[in-house]
C-alpha positions as CSV (number, residue, x, y, z in Angstrom):
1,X,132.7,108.7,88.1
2,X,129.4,109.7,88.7
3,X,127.5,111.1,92.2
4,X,124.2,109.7,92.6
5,X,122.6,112.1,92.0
6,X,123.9,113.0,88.5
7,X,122.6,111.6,85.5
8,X,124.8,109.0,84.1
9,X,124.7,107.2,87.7
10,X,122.5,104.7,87.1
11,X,124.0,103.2,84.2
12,X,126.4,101.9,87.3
13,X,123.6,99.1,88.0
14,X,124.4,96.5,85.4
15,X,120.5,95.3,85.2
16,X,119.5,98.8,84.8
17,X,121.9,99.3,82.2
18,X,120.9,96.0,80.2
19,X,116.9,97.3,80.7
20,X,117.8,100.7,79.6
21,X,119.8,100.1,76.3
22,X,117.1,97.5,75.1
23,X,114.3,100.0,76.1
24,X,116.1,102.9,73.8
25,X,116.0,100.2,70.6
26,X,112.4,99.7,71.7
27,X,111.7,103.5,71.9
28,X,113.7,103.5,68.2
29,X,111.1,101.1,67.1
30,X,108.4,103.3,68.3
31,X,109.1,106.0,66.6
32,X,109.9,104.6,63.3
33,X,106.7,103.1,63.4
34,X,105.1,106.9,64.4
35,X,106.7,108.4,61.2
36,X,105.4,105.7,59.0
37,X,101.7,105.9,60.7
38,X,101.5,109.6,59.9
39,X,103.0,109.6,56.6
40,X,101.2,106.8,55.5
41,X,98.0,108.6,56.4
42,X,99.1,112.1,54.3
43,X,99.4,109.7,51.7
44,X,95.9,108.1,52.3
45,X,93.5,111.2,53.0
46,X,94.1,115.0,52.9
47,X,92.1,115.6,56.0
48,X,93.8,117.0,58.6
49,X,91.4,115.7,61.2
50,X,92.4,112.2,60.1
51,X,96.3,112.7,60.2
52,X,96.1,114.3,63.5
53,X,93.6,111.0,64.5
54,X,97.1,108.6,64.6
55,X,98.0,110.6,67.2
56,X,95.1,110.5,69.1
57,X,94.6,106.3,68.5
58,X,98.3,106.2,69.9
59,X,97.2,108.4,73.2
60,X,93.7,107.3,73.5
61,X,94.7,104.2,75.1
62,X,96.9,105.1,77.9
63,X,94.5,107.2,78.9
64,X,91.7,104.6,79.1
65,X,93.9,101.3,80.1
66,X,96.1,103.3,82.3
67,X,94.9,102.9,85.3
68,X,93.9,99.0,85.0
69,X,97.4,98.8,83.8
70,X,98.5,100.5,87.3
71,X,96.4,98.2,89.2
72,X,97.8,94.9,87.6
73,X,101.7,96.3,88.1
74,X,101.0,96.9,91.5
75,X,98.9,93.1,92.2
76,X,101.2,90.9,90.2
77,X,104.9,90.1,89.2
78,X,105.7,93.3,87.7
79,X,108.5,91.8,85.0
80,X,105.8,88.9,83.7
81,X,103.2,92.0,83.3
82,X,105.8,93.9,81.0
83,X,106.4,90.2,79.0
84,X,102.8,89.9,78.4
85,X,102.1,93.1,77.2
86,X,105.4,93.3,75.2
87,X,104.4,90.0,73.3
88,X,101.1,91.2,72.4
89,X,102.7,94.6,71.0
90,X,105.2,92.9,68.9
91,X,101.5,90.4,67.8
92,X,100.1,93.5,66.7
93,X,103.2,95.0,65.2
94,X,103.3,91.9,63.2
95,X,100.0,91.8,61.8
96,X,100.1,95.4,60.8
97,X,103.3,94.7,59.1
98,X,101.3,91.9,56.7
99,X,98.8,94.1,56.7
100,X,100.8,96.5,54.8
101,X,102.9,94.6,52.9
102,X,99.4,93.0,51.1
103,X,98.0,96.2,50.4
104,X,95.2,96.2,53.1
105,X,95.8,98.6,55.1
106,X,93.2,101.5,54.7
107,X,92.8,104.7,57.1
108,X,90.4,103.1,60.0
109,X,92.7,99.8,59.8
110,X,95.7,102.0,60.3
111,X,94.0,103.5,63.2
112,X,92.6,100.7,65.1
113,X,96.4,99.2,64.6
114,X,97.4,102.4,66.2
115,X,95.2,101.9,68.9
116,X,96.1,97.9,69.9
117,X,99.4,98.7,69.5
118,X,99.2,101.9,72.4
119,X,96.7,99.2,74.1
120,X,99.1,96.5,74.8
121,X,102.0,99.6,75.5
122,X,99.7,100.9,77.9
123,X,99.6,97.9,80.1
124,X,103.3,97.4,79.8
125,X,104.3,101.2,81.3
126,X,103.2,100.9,84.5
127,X,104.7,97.6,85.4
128,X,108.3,99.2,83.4
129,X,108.4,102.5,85.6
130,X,107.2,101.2,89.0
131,X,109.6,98.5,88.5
132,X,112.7,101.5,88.5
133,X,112.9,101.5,92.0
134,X,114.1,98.1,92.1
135,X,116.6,98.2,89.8
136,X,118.5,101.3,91.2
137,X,119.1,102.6,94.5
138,X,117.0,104.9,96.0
139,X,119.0,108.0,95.9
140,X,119.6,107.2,92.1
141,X,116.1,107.3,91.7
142,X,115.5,111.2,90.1
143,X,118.1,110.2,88.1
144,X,116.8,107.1,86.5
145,X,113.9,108.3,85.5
146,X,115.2,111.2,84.1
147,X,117.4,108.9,82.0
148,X,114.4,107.1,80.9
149,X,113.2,109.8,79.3
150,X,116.4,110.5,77.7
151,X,116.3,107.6,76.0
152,X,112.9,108.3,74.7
153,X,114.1,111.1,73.6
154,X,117.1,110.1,71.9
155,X,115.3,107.9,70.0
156,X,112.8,111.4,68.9
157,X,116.2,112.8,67.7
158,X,117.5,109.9,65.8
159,X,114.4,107.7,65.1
160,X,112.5,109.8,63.4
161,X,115.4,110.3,60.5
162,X,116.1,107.2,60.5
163,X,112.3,106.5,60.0
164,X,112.1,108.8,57.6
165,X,114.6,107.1,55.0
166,X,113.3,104.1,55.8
167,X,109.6,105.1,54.5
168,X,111.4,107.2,51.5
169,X,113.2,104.5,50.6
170,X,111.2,100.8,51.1
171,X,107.5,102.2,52.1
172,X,105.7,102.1,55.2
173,X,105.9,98.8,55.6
174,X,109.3,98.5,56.1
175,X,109.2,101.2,59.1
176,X,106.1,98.7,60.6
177,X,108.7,95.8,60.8
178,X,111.5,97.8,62.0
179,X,109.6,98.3,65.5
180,X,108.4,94.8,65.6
181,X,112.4,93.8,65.4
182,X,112.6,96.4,68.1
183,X,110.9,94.9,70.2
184,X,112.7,91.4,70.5
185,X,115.6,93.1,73.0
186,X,113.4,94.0,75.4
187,X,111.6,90.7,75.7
188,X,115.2,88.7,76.2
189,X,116.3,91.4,78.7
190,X,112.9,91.2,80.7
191,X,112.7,87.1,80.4
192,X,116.4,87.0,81.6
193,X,115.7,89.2,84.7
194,X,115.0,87.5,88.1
195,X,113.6,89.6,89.8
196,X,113.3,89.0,93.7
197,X,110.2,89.8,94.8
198,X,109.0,89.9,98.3
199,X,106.1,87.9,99.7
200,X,102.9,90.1,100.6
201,X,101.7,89.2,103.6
202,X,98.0,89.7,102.0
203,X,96.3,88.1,99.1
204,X,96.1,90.3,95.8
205,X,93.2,92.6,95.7
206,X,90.5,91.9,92.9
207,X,91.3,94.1,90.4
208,X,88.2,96.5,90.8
209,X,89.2,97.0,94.3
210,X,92.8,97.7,93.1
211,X,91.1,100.1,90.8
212,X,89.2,101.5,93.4
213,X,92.0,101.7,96.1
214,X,93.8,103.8,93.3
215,X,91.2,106.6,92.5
216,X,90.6,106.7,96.1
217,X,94.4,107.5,97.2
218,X,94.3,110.0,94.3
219,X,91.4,112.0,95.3
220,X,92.4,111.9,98.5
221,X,95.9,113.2,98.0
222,X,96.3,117.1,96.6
223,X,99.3,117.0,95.7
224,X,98.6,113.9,93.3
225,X,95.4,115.6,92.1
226,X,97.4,119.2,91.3
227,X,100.2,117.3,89.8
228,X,97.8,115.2,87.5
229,X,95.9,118.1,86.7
230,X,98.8,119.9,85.8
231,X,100.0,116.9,83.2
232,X,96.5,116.6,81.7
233,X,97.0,120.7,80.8
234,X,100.1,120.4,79.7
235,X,99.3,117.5,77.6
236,X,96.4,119.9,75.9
237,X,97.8,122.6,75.0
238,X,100.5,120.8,74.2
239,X,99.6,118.3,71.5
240,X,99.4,120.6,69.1
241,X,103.0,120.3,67.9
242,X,102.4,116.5,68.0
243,X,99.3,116.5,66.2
244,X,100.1,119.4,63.1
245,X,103.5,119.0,63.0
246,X,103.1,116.6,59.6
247,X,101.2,118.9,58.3
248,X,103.2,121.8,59.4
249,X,106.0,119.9,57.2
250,X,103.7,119.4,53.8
251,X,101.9,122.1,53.8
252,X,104.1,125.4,55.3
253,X,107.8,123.9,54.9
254,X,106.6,121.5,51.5
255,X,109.1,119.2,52.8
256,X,108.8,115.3,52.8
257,X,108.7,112.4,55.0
258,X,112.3,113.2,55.5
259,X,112.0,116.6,56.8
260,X,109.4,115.3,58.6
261,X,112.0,112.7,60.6
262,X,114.5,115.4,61.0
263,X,111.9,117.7,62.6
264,X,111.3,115.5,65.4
265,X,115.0,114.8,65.5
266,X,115.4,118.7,66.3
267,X,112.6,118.3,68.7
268,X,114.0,115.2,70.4
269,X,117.4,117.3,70.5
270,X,116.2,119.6,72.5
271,X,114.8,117.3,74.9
272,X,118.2,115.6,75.5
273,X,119.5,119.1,76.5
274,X,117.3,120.0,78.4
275,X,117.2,116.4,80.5
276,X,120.4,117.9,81.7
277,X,119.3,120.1,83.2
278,X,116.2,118.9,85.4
279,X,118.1,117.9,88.2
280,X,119.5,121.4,88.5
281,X,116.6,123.6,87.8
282,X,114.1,121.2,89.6
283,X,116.7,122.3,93.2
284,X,117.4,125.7,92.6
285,X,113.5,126.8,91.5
286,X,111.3,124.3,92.8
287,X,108.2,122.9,91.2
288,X,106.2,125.8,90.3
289,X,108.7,128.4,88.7
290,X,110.2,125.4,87.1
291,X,107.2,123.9,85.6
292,X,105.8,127.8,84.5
293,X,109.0,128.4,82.6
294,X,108.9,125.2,80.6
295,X,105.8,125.7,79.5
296,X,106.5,129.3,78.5
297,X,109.4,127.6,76.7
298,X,107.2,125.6,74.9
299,X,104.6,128.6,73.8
300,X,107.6,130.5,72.4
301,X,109.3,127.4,70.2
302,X,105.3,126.9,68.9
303,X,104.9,130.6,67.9
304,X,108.3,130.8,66.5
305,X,107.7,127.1,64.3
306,X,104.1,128.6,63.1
307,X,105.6,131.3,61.4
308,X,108.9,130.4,60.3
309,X,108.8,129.4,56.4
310,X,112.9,128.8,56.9
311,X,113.2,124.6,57.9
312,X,116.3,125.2,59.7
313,X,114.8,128.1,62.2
314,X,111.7,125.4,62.5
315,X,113.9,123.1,63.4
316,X,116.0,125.5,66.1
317,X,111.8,126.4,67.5
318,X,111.3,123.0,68.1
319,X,114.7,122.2,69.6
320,X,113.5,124.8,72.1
321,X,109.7,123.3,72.6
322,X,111.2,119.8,73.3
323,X,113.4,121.3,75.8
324,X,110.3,122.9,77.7
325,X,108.4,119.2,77.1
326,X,110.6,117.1,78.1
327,X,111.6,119.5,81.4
328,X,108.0,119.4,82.2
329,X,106.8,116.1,81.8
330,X,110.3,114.6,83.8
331,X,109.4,116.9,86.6
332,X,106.2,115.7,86.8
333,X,107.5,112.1,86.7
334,X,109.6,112.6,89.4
335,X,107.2,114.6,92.0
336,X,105.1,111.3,91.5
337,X,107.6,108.8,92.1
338,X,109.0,110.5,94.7
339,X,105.0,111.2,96.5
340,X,103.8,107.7,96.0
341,X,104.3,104.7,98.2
342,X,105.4,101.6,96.9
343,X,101.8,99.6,97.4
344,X,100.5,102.0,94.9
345,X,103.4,103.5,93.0
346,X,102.0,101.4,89.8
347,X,98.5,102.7,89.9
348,X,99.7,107.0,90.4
349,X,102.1,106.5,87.4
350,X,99.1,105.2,85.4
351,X,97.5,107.7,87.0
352,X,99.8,110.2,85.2
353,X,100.2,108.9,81.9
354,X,96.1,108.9,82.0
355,X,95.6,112.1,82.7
356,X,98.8,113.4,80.4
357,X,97.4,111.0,77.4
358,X,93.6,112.2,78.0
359,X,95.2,116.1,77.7
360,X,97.2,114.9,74.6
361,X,94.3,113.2,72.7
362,X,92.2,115.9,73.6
363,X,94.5,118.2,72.5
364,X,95.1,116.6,69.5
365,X,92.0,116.8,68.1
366,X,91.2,120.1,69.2
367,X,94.0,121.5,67.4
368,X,93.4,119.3,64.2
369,X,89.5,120.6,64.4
370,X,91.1,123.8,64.1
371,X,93.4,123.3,61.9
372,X,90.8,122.4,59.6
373,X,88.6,125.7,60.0
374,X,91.4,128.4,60.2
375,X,94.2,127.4,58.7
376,X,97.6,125.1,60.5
377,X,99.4,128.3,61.2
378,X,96.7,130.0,63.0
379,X,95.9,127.1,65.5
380,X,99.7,126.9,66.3
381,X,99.6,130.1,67.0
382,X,96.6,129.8,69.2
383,X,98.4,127.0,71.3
384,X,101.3,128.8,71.7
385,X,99.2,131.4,73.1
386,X,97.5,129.1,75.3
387,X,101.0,127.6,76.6
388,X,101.8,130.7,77.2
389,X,99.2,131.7,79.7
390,X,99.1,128.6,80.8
391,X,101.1,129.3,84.0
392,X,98.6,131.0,85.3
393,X,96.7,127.9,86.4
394,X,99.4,128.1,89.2
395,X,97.6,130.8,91.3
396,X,94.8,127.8,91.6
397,X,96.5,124.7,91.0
398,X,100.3,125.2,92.8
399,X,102.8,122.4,91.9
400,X,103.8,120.8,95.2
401,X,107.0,120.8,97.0
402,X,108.2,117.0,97.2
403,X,110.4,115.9,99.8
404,X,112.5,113.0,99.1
405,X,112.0,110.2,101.3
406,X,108.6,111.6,101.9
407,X,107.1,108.5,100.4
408,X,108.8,105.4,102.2
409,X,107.2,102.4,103.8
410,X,106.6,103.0,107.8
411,X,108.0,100.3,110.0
412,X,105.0,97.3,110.0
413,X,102.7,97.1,112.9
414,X,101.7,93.5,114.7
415,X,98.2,92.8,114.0
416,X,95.2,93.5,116.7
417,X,94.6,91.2,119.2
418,X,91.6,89.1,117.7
419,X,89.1,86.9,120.4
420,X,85.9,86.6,117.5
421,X,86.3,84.1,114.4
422,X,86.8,86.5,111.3
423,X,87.6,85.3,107.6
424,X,89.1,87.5,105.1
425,X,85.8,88.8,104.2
426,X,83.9,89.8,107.4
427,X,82.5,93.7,107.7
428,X,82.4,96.2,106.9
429,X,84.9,96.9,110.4
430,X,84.6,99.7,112.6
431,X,87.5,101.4,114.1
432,X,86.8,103.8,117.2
433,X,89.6,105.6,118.7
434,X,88.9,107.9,121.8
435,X,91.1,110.9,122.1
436,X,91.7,113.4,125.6
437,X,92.3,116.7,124.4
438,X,93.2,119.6,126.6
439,X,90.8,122.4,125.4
440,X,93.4,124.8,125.0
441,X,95.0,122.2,122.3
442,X,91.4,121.4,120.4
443,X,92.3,124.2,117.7
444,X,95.8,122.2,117.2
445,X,94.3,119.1,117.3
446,X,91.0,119.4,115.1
447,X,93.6,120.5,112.2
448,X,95.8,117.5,112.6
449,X,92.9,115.4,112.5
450,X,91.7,116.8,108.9
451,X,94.9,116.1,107.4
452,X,94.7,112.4,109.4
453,X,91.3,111.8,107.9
454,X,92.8,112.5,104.1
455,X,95.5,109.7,105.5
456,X,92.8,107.0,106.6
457,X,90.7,107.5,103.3
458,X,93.8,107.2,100.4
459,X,95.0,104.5,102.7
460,X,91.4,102.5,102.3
461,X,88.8,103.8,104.8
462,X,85.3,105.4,104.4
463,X,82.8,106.9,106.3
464,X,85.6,108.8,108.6
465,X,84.6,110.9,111.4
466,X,85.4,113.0,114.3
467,X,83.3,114.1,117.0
468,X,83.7,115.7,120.4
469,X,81.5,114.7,123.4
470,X,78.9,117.5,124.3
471,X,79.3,116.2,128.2
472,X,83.1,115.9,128.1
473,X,85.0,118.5,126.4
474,X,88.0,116.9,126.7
475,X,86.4,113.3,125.1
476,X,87.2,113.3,121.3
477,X,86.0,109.9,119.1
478,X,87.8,109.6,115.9
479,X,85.7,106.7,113.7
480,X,86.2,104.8,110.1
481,X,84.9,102.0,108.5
482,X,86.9,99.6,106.2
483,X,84.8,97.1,103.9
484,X,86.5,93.7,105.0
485,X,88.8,92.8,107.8
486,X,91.5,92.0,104.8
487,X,91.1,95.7,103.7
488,X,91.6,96.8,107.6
489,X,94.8,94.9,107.4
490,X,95.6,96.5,104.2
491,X,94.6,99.7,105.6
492,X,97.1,99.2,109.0
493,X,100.0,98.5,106.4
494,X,99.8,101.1,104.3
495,X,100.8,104.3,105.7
496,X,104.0,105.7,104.6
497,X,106.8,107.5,107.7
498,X,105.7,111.3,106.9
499,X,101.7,109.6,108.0
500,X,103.0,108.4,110.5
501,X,104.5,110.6,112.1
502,X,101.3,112.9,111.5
503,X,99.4,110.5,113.4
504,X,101.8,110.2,115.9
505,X,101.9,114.1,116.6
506,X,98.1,113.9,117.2
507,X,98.1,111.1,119.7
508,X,101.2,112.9,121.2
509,X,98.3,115.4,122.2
510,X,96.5,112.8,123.9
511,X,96.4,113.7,128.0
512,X,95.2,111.6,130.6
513,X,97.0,108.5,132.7
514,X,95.3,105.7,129.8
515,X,96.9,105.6,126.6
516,X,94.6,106.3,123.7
517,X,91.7,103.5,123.0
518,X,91.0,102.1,120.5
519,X,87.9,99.6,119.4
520,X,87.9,97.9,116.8
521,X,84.4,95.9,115.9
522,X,82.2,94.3,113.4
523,X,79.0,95.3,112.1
524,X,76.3,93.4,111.3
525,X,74.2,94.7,108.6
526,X,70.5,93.4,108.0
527,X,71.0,90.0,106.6
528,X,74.5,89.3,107.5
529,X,74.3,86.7,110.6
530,X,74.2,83.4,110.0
531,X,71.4,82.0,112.1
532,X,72.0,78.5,112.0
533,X,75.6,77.0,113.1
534,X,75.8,74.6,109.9
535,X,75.1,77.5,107.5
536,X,78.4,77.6,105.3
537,X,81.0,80.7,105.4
538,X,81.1,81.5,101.7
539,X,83.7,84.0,102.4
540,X,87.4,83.3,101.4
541,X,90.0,81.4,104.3
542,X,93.2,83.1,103.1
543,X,95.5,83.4,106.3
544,X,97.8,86.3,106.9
545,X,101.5,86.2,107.6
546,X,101.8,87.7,111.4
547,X,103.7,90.3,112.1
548,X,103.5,89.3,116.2
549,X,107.0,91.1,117.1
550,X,105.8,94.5,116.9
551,X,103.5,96.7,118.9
552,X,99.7,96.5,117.9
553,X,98.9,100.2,119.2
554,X,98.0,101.9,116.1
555,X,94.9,102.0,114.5
């Protein structure tokens, strides 16, 4: 049997099991389709720019739907989300198939196909890995999603073989209806789940604020920023092998769509071995060395692939650069996961995938603009180089050390006692909270605050402050706005145990025979009282579900 921590422990939970085989034909699918996009291109146009284009119309959209796609996983029924956008993939899948098979299909139709297809894909991975925390438990959770991207990359071992007979054999085509088939699996699995879902005591926010809420929590969480940072690198110097490697095959190995497939297959190889071993390096080295070896990994496989005219020692390089990729990219998977809470776990993932697909696409097209001017060989080598020294972002940019647990939901406070008529959409709200601060603790307590203020802002407030009165040394007035009294409930619910707890270690500091106060009021910007009694509330009456058991002491 497996611990819960090993790999194969999820497979255990029979919905995760059913979710996960039908994803890996899915992930099949994909990359049959993959092999027939790029081949079908080399046999459209020599230009390297265009071939290593499918790549960036297969990227480009994750990294400009990502985050809407976050937003909508985290505001609605995250297994109807993944329905919809599966049903539109395997639309699109369909009509490129008929394209295809008619003879229609031309280089620009083949890339705007490229680009609904990782459109409608882009709206369904969010809602798929936010929803793994609900289909395993949570000390399985590392382990989930490292197996999800083991079956990714199974299927880059396998599919790509497979897709490469398939477009040797019956034609492009044949590999475009393959992944729509693919597809029909995951829809039965996801219709057939009943998923319980818990009621939120607020409304869904409007999907620009969702948006909004999202960037917010990321700018005003560095470890999030370092670690998207760190994907959106990796993904650029990284996308070379992605982007050349068809070329790579024509031009250096003269191979044919066959070698092609069995090239990713050693590349997808690689990545299943070294899956294996995240769990074990990610403990004994932490983030940083981890992450820094990978990517050396990587830089070496690259250099070694650029110059090797034998297939088999190509294939043994890129066995060793999928390792490093798929190390790297799981690691960052799981620092996310395990940093986000749950109200916005949808949004960071996108998050992720944006800033890895915007490094990719980049990448991509920097590498095939190269490859263009100097030569395929020489820009490989160049990227290797680049992965190489790579680590040295580190010194600036450190990878974070994640806690697990760090990111769990804090016990729910009662809401604040109310005397004035508010709707949903009254504010902005002002929150003032008056500290007394032994002077000998101001040092300790101003540096708490800073790390409170990053707090209130990724959990929704603006305009935060704190001030110390000129008269009264000891007087200290923390003060934030929120927009609407909805969002100051939002705000209130959101903080995770490890905030809490830092907020609870300032107050702690709080001297004095009165507890710490707190005000909370309404301000009334030019314009916004209504000066006669019969002039209508437009603002929305959506009523909360109380929490009236609990203490309403925090802010």
């Amino acid at each position: 049997m497996f611990g819960d921590d090993q790999v194969g422990a999820p497979l255990r939970q029979s919905l995760f099991r059913r979710v996960w085989l039908a994803s890996l034909l899915s992930n099949f699918g994909s990359l049959i389709q993959g092999v027939g996009a790029a081949w079908a291109m080399t046999q459209m146009t020599t230009s390297a720019d265009m071939v290593a284009l499918v790549q960036t119309a297969s990227m480009l959209p994750i990294m400009l739907l990502s985050v809407p796609a976050g937003a909508i996983a985290d505001m609605y029924d995250r297994r109807k989300v993944g329905l919809v956008s599966l049903l539109l993939t395997l639309a699109f899948s369909i009509m490129l198939s008929v394209q295809a098979w008619f003879g229609y299909l031309s280089p620009y139709t083949l890339l705007a196909f490229c680009f609904l297809i990782g459109s409608s894909m882009a709206l369904f991975g969010p809602a798929w890995q936010s929803s793994v925390n609900e289909q395993v438990p949570p000390p399985m959770l590392p382990a989930a999603i490292t197996l999800n991207s083991i079956s990714y990359n199974i299927a880059r071992s396998f599919g790509p073989a497979i897709g490469g007979v398939i477009v040797a054999a019956a034609g492009a085509v044949a590999a475009f209806v393959a992944n729509a088939i693919a597809y029909v699996p995951l829809l039965i699995v996801l219709y057939l789940w009943r998923r319980k879902q818990e009621p939120s005591r607020l409304p869904p926010e409007k999907l620009t604020r969702a948006i909004i809420s999202g960037v917010r929590y990321v700018t005003n969480s560095p470890p999030m920023r370092t670690l998207m940072l760190r994907a959106m690198l990796t993904g650029a110097v990284g996308g070379s092998i992605f982007a050349l490697l068809p070329l790579l095959v024509r031009d250096h190995l003269h191979g044919d769509a066959q070698t092609y497939g069995v090239m990713l297959g050693a590349f997808g190889i690689g990545a299943i071995l070294g899956a294996f071993y995240v769990g074990p390096v990610r403990k004994r080295f932490g983030g940083e060395l981890a992450v820094s070896t990978c990517l050396v990994m990587m830089g070496v496989g690259t250099l070694v692939a650029a110059l090797s005219p034998w297939p088999a020692l190509t294939a043994a390089a890129l066995a060793l650069t999928g390792g490093g990729w798929m190390m790297s990219m799981a690691l960052f998977n799981i620092s996310i996961q395990l940093s986000a809470p749950r109200w916005v776990s949808g949004r960071a993932l996108a998050g992720f995938r944006s800033s890895n697909s915007a490094g990719l696409a980049i990448g991509s097209w920097a590498w095939g603009y190269a490859a263009d001017h100097i030569g395929v060989d020489k820009a490989l080598i160049l990227s290797a180089a680049a992965m190489c020294l790579s680590p040295l972002i580190g010194l600036w940019l450190r990878m974070p050390d994640v806690v697990d647990g760090s990111n769990q939901d804090a016990e729910a406070v009662a809401d604040p006692e109310v005397r004035m008529l508010l709707s949903p959409r009254s504010g902005p709200i002002v929150i003032e909270i008056e500290y007394r601060i032994d002077p000998k603790n101001a040092r300790t307590f101003y540096g708490l605050m800073l790390q409170v203020q990053l707090n209130r802002q990724r959990n929704g407030a603006y305009g935060w402050s704190i001030a110390r009165d000129v008269a009264d040394p000891e007087l200290w007035t923390e003060r934030y706005h929120c927009p609407t009294w909805h969002d100051y409930l939002r705000q209130r619910s959101r903080p995770t145990q490890a905030e809490r707890a830092l907020q609870r270690s300032a107050t702690e500091l709080h001297i004095g025979p009165e507890p710490v106060r707190i005000r909370r009021m309404l301000e009334r910007p030019f314009g916004s009282v209504r000066w006669k009694d019969d002039t209508p509330d437009n603002a929305a009456t959506t009523e909360v579900i109380p929490i009236p058991s609990q203490s309403s002491s925090s802010a």
